[in-house]
C-alpha positions as CSV (number, residue, x, y, z in Angstrom):
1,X,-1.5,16.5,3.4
2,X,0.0,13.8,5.8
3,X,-1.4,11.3,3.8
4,X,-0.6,12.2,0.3
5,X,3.2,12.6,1.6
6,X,3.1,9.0,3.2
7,X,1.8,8.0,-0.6
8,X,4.2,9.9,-2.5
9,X,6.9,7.9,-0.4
10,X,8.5,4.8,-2.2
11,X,8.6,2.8,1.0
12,X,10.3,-0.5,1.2
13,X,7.6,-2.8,2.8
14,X,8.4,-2.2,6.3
15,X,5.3,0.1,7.4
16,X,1.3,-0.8,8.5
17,X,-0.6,1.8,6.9
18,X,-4.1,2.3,8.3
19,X,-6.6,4.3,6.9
20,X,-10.5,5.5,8.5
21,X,-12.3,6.2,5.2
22,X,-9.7,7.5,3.6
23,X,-12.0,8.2,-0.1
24,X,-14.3,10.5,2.6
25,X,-14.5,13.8,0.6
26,X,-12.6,12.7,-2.6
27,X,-14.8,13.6,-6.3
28,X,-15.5,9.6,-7.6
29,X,-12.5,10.4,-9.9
30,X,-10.2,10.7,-7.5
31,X,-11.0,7.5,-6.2
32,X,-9.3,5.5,-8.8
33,X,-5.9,8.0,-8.1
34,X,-6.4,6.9,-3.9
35,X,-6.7,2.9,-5.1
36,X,-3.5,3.3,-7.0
37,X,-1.6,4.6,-4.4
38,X,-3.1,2.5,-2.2
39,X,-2.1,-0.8,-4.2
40,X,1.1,0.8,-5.2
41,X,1.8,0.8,-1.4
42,X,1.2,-2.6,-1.1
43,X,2.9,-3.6,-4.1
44,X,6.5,-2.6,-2.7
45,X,5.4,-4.9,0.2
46,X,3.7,-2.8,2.6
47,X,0.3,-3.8,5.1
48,X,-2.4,-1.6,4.4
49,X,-5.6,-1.7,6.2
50,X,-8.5,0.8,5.0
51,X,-12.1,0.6,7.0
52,X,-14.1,2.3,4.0
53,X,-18.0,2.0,3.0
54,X,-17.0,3.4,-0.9
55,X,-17.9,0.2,-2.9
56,X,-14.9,0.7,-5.7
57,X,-12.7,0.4,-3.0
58,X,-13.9,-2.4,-1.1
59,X,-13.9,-4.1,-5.0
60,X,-10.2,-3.3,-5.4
61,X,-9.4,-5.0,-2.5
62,X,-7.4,-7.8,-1.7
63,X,-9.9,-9.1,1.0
64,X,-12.6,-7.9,3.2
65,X,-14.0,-8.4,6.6
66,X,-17.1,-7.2,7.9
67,X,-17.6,-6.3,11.3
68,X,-21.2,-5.6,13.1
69,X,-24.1,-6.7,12.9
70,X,-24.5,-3.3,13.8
71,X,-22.7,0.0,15.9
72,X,-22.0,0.2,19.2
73,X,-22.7,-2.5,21.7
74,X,-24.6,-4.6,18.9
75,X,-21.1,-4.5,16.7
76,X,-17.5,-5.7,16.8
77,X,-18.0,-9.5,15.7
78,X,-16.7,-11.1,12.2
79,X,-19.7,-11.5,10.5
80,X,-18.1,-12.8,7.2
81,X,-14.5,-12.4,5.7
82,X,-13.4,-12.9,2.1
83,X,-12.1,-11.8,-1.0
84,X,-14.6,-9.3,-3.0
85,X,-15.2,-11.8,-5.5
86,X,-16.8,-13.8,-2.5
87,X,-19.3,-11.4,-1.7
């Protein structure tokens, strides 16, 4: 409910929005609704960082970075960084 108030908001560009799978939950339709809000967000000049595994939005984003090579102990390096059409 937090959320969808936080996208409802026409903020002014002055806020980091991050996000922990934010799609988790939502029908496949609903996606495309999240990816506008999420764009529309940035648009008015906001950050906005999502850590997501859904693969429409990782392909709406602006750019990606993938951390691992694996959980845990084995994880937290860059392995690549890019913009989807890179990948």
């Amino acid at each position: 409910v937090k959320l969808a108030r936080e996208l409802a908001k026409r903020d002014t560009g002055r806020t980091l929005y991050i996000l922990d799978e934010p799609s988790i939950g939502l029908h496949q339709r609903d996606n495309v609704k999240l990816i506008e809000a999420l764009k529309n967000l940035r648009d008015v000049g906001n950050s906005v960082m999502v850590v997501e595994h859904d693969k429409d939005i990782m392909l709406a984003s602006d750019h990606l970075i993938d951390i691992g090579p694996a959980a845990g102990y084995h994880g937290g390096r860059i392995v690549s960084a890019g913009t989807p059409a890179d990948y």
